[in-house]
C-alpha positions, 0 to 999 in steps of 0.5 A, a space after each residue: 529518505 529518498 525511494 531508491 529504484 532497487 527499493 520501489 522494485 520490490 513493489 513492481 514484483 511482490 505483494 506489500 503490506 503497509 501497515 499504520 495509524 491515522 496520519 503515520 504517513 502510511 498512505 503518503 508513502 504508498 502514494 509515492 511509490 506508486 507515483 515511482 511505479 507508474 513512471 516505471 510504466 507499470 500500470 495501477 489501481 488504487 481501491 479507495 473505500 473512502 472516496 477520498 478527493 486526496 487519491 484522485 491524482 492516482 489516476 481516472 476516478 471510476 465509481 462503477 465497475 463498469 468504468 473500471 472495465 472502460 479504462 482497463 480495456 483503453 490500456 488506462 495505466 492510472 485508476 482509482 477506484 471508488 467501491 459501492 459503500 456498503 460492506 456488501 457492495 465493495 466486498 461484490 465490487 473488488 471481486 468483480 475487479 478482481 476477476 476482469 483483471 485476471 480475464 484481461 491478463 490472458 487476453 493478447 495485448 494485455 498479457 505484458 501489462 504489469 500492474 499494481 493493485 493498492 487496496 485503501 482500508 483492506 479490512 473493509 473488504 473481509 468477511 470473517 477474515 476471508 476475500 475472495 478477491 485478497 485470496 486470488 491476488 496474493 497467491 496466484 495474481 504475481 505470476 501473471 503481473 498482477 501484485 497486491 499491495 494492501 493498507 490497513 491501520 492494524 495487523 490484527 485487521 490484516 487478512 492472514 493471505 495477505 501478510 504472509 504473502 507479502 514479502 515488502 512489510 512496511 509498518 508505520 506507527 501502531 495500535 497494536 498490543 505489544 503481546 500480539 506483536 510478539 505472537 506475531 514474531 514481531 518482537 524486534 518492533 516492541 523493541 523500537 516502541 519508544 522510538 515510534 512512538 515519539 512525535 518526533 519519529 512519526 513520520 519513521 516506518 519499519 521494513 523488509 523487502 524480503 529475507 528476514 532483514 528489516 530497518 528502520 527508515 527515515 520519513 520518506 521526501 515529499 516529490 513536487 507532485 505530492 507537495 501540495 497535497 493533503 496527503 503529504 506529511 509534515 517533515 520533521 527536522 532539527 532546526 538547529 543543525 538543518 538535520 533529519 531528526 532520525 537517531 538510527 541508520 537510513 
């Protein structure tokens, strides 16, 4: 599947979830959308828990909140943000993100900068399901330009504001349990489980961008500034007809 410009809109405007195991291709994905979105000129930061090498071509890494602040007030339109390692610390560490970019936003020379928050991991940034931060972004942060868009491997882990804040939901493969799904409305998913959880979809995701309508997705290309990166998915094709191994509509 090719990200269409209508698509990656959704992601300039409202708040997203983005939801899969390890290795379904949920960062991957989110990785290129943001890529779009920058050259849209709309300014992001990726929050990286992890201190992962693989995110470092997002942006300039900042391990400080001091250095995050550097680059805010240079108009950086790239960063990537490494949080202390201790709960506590990147709890402190987003808050504190979170309230220099509302600071800025109504400061003169700022107050046009449309920007994309990605947080890696979001689970790691909760306390007794509650953040501060997540609180802020997804109810009020839109109307000033400033939009979330959250990673996590499950839905159960997913802070409540945030998924029912966010109209774009991606959902890659998942853990889980098919009851839960359920509770959550999410029957239409439980009804495609086999078909994700078939190796040969992997790498397939679930979505809506708003509106009750969601789709099944083919495996989203690789572009060549992802290529030769960790980060992108193997792509998986029928090597007898040179075709997407996808049974369902694009």
């Amino acid at each position: 599947m090719r990200l269409s410009d209508n698509f990656v809109e959704c992601f300039k405007k409202r708040h997203a979830v983005i939801i899969g195991i390890t290795r379904s291709g949920k960062t991957f994905f989110a990785a290129r959308v943001l890529k779009r979105l920058q050259k849209q000129n709309v300014h992001t930061l990726f929050v990286d828990p992890k201190h992962d090498n693989s995110y470092s071509h997002l942006g300039t890494v900042c391990t400080t909140t001091m250095e995050v602040l550097e680059q805010l007030l240079l108009r950086n339109p790239a960063i990537v943000f490494r949080p202390a390692t201790t709960a506590e610390g990147r709890i402190e560490d987003l808050d504190k993100i979170t309230e220099l970019l509302f600071t800025l936003s109504r400061k003169d020379g700022f107050k046009r900068i449309r920007r994309v928050v990605a947080i890696d991991e979001l689970q790691l940034f909760v306390k007794k399901g509650n953040s501060k931060a997540v609180e802020t972004i997804w109810t009020v942060g839109a109307g000033i330009g400033i939009v979330g868009m959250a990673l996590t491997q499950r839905i159960q882990l997913l802070n409540e504001t945030a998924w029912s804040q966010s109209d774009n939901k991606v959902i890659f493969r998942i853990e889980d349990r098919p009851e839960y799904l359920r509770s959550r409305n999410l029957d239409h998913y439980v009804d495609n489980l086999e078909h994700f959880q078939d190796p040969i979809n992997r790498y397939s995701f679930y979505c809506t961008t708003g509106g009750g309508k969601w789709k099944i997705r083919e495996p989203i290309e690789a572009s060549e500034d992802l290529l030769d990166l960790k980060l992108a998915p193997p792509v998986s094709r029928n090597t007898d007809s040179g075709s997407w191994n996808s049974p369902y509509n694009p």
